[in-house]
TORVO-229417 format. One record per atom (N, C-alpha, C): atom name; x, y, z; residue number from 1; residue in one letter. Coordinates in Angstrom, 1 decimal. Atoms other than C-alpha are relative to their C-alpha. Layout:
! residues N
CA / X / Y / Z / NUM / A;
...
! end
This chain:
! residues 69
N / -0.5 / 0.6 / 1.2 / 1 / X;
CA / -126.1 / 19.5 / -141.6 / 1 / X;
C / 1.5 / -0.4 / 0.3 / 1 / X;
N / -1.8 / 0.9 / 0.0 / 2 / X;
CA / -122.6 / 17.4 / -141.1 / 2 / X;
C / 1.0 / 0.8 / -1.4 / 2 / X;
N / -0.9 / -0.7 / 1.0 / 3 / X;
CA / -119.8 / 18.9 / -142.5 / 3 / X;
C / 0.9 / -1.0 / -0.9 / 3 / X;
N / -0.8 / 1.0 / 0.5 / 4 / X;
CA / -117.8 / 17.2 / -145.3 / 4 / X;
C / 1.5 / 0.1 / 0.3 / 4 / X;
N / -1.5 / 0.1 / -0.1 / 5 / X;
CA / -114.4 / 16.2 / -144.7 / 5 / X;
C / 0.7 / 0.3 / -1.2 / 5 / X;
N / -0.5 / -0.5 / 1.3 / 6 / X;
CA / -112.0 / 18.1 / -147.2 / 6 / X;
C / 0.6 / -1.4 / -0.6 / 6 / X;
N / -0.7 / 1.2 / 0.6 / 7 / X;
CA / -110.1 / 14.8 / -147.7 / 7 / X;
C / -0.7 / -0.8 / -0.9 / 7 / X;
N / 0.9 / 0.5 / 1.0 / 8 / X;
CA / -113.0 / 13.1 / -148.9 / 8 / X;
C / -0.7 / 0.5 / -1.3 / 8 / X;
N / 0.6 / -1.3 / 0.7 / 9 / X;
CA / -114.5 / 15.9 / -150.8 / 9 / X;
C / 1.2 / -0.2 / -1.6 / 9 / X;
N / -1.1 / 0.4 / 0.8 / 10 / X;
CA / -110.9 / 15.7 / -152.7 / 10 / X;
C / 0.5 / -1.1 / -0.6 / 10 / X;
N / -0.8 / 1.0 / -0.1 / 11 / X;
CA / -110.0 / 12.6 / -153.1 / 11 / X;
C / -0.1 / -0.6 / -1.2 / 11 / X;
N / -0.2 / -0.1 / 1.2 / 12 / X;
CA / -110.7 / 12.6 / -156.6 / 12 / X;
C / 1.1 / 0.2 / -1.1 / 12 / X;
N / -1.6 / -1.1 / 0.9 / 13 / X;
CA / -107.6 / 14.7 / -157.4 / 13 / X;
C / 1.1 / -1.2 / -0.2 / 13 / X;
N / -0.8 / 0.7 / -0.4 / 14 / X;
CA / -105.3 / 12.0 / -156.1 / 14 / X;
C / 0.4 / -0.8 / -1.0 / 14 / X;
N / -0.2 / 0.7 / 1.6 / 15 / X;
CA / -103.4 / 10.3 / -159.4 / 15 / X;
C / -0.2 / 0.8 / -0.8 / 15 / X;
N / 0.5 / -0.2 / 1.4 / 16 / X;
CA / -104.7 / 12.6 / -161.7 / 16 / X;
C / 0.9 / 1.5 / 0.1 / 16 / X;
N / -0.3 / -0.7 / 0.5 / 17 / X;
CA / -103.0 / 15.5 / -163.8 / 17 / X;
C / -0.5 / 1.4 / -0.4 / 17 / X;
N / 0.9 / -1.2 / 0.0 / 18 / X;
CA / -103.6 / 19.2 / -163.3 / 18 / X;
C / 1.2 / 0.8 / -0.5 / 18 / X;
N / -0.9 / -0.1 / 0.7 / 19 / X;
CA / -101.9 / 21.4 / -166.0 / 19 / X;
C / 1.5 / -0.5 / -0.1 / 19 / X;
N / -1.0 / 0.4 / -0.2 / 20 / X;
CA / -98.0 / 20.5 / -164.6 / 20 / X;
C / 0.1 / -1.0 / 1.0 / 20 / X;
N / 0.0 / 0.8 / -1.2 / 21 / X;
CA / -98.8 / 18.9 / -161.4 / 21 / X;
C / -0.7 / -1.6 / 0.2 / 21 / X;
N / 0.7 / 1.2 / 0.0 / 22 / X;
CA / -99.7 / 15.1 / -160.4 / 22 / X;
C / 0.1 / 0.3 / 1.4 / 22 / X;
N / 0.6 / 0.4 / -1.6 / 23 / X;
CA / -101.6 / 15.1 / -157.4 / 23 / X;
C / 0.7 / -1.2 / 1.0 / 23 / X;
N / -0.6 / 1.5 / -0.2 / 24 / X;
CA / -99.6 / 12.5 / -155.0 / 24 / X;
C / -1.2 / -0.4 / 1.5 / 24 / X;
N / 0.8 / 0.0 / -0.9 / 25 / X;
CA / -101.8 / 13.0 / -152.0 / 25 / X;
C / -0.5 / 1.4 / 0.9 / 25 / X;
N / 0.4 / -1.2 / -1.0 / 26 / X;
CA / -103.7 / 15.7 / -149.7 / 26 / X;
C / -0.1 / -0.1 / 2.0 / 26 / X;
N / 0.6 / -0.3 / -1.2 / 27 / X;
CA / -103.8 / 17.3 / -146.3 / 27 / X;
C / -0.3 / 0.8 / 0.3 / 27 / X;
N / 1.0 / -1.4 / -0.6 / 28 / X;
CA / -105.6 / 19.6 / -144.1 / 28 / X;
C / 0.1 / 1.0 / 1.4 / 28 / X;
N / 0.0 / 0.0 / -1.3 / 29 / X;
CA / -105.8 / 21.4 / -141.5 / 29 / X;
C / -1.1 / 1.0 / 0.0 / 29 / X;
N / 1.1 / -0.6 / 0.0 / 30 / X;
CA / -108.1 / 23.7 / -140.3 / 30 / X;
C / -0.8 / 0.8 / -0.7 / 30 / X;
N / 0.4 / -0.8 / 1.0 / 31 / X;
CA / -108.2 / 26.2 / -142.6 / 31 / X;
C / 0.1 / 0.2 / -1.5 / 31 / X;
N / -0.3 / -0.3 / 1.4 / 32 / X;
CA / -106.8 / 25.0 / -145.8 / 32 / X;
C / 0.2 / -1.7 / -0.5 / 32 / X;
N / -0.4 / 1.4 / 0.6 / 33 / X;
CA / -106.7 / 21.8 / -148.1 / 33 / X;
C / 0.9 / 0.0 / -0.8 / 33 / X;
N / -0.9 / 0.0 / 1.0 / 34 / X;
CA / -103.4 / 21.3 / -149.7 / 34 / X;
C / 0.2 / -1.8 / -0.9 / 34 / X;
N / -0.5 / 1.1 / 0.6 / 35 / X;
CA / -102.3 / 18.9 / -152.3 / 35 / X;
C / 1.7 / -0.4 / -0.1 / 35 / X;
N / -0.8 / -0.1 / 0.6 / 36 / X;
CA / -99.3 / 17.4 / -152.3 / 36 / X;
C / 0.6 / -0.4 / -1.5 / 36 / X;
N / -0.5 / 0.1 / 1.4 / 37 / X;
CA / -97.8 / 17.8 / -155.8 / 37 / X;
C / 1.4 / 0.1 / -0.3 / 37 / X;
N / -1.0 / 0.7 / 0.7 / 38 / X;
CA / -95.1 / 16.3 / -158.4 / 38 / X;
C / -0.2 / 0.7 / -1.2 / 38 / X;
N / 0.1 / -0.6 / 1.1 / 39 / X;
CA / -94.4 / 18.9 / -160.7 / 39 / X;
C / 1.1 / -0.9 / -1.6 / 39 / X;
N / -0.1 / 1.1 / 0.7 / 40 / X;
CA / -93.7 / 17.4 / -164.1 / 40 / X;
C / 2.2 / 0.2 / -0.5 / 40 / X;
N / -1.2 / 0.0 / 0.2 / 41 / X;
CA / -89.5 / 18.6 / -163.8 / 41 / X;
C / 0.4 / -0.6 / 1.5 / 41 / X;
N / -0.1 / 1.0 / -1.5 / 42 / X;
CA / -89.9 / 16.9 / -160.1 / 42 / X;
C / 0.3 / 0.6 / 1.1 / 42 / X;
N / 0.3 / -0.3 / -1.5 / 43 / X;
CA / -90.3 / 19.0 / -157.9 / 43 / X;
C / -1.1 / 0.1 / 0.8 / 43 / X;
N / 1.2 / 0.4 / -0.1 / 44 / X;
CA / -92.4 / 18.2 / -155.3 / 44 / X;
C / -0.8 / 1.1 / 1.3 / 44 / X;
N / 0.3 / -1.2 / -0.7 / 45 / X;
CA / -94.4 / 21.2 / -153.4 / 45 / X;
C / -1.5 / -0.3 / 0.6 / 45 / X;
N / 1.2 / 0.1 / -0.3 / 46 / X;
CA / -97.4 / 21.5 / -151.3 / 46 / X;
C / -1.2 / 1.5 / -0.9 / 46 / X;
N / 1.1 / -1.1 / 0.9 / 47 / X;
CA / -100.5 / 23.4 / -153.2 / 47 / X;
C / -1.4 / -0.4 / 0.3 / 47 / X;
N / 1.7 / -0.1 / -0.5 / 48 / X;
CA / -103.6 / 24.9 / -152.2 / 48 / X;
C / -0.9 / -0.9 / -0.9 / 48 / X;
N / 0.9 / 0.4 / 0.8 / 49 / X;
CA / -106.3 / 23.0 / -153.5 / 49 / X;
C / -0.9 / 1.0 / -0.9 / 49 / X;
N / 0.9 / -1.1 / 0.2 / 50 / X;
CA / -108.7 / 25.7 / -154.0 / 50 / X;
C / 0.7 / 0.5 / -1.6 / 50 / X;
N / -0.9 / 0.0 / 1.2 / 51 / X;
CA / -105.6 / 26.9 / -156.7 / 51 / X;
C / 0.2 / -0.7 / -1.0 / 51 / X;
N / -0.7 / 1.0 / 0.9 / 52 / X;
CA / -104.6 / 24.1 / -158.4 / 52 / X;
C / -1.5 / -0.4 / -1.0 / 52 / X;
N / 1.7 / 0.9 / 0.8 / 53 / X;
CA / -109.1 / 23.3 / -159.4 / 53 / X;
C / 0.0 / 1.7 / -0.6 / 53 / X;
N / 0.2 / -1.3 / 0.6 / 54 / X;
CA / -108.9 / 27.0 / -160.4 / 54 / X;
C / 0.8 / 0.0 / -0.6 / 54 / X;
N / -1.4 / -0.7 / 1.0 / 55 / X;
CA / -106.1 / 27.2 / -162.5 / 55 / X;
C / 1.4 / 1.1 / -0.2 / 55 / X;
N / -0.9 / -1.5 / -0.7 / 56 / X;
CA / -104.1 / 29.8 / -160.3 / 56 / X;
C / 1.4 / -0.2 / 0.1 / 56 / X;
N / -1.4 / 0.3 / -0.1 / 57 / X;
CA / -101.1 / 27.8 / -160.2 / 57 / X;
C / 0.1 / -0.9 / -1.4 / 57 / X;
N / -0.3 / 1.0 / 1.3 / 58 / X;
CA / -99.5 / 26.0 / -163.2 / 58 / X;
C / 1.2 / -0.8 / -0.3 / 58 / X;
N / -1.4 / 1.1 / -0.4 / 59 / X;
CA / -96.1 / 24.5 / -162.5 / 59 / X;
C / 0.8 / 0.7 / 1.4 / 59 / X;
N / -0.6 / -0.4 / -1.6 / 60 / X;
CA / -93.5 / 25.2 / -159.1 / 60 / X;
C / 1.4 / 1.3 / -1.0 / 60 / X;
N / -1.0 / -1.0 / 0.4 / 61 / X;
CA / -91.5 / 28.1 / -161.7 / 61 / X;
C / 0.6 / -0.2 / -1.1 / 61 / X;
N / -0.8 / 0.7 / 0.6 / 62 / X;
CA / -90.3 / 25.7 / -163.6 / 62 / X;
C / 0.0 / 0.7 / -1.6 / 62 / X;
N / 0.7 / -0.4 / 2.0 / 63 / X;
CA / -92.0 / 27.4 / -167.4 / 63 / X;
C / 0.8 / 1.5 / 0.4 / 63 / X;
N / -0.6 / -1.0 / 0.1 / 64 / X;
CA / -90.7 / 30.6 / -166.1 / 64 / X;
C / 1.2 / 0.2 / 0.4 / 64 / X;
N / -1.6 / 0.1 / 0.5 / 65 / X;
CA / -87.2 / 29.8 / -165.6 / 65 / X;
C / 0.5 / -0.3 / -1.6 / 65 / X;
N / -0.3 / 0.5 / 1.3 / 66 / X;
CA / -87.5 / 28.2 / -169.1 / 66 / X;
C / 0.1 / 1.2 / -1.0 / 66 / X;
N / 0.1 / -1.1 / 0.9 / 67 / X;
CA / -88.8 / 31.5 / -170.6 / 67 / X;
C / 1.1 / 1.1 / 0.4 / 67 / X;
N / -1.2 / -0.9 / -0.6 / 68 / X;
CA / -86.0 / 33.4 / -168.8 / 68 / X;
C / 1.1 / -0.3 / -0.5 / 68 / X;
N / -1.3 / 0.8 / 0.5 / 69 / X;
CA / -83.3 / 31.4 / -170.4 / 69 / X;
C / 0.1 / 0.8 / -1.3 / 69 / X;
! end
């Protein structure tokens, strides 16, 4: 059975809005598919895929600096 390429597999995400983050593009490497993301105060971080479709991550700190204030 041929394996799927994570890029393609993903490539859905790419433009679209996951709670804080806008997907800008993905890469890979052997063991992990990251997204890179544009969190919505601008900063812009690499994030696991696997996280971001799970809901494990939700902005780069930014809501818990807010609540700390």
């Amino acid at each position: 059975m041929p394996r799927i390429n994570p890029l393609e597999k993903y490539s859905y995400l790419i433009g679209s809005t996951i709670n804080k983050w806008t997907v800008l593009e993905l890469s890979h490497d052997r063991r992990n598919c990251d997204a890179v993301c544009m969190c919505e105060c601008g900063t812009i971080k690499n994030v696991n895929v696997y996280n971001l479709i799970n809901n494990k991550t939700k902005d780069c700190g930014c809501g818990r600096k807010k609540m700390l204030r």
